[in-house]
N, C-alpha and C positions, 0 to 999 in steps of 0.2 A: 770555914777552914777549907783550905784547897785539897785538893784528891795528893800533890806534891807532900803540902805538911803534915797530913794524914800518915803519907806512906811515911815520912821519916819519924811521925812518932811512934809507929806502930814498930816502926824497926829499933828505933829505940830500947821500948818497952820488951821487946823479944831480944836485943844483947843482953837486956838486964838479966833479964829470967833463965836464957841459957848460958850466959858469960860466955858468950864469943865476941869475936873482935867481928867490927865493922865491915873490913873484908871478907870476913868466911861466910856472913850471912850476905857481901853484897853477890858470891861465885855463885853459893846458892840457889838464889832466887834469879838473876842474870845471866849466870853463867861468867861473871867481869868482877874480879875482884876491886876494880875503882870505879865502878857504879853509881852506887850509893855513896862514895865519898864526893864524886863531881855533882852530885845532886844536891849533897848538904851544903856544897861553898856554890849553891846560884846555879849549877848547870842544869837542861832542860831533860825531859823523857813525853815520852809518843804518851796520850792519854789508854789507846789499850797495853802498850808495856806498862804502863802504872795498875791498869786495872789486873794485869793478869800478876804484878808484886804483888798487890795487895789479896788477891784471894790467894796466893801462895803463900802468905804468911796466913790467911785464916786457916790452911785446910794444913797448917804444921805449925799450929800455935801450943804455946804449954799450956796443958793439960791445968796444971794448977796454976794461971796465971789469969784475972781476968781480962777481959777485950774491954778493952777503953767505952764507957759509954753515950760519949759522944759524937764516936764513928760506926757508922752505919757497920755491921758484920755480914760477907757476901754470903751466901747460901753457899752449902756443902759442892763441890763441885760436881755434875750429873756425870754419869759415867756413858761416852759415847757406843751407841751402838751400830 
């Protein structure tokens, strides 16, 4: 599975569980509410803005929701000092 389909299942999975819409969680994690939507019809993203979606959705995932177990889960993010 590519790091691409990864991130769009995991977003998936997270509108489900918090029922937002596609765009509030693409502002969120982007800061670009048509992100995630140019993503899903074919469009491209840099491999560290994928990685830094995806640990943004680990380190603000629902609590009662579990992480898909066939995507690797990033470590808690370290806190810079």
């Amino acid at each position: 599975m590519s790091a691409i389909d990864q991130l769009l299942q995991l977003s998936r999975i997270y509108i489900a569980a918090e029922r937002c819409e596609l765009s509030t969680l693409s502002s969120r994690m982007f800061n670009d509410g048509k992100k995630l939507g140019a993503i899903e019809r074919g469009g491209d993203i840099q491999v560290r803005r994928c990685e830094r979606a995806i640990r943004w959705l680990s380190d603000n995932w629902p609590a009662t929701t579990p992480w898909p177990a066939e995507i690797e889960r990033p470590r808690a993010a370290e806190v810079a000092q």
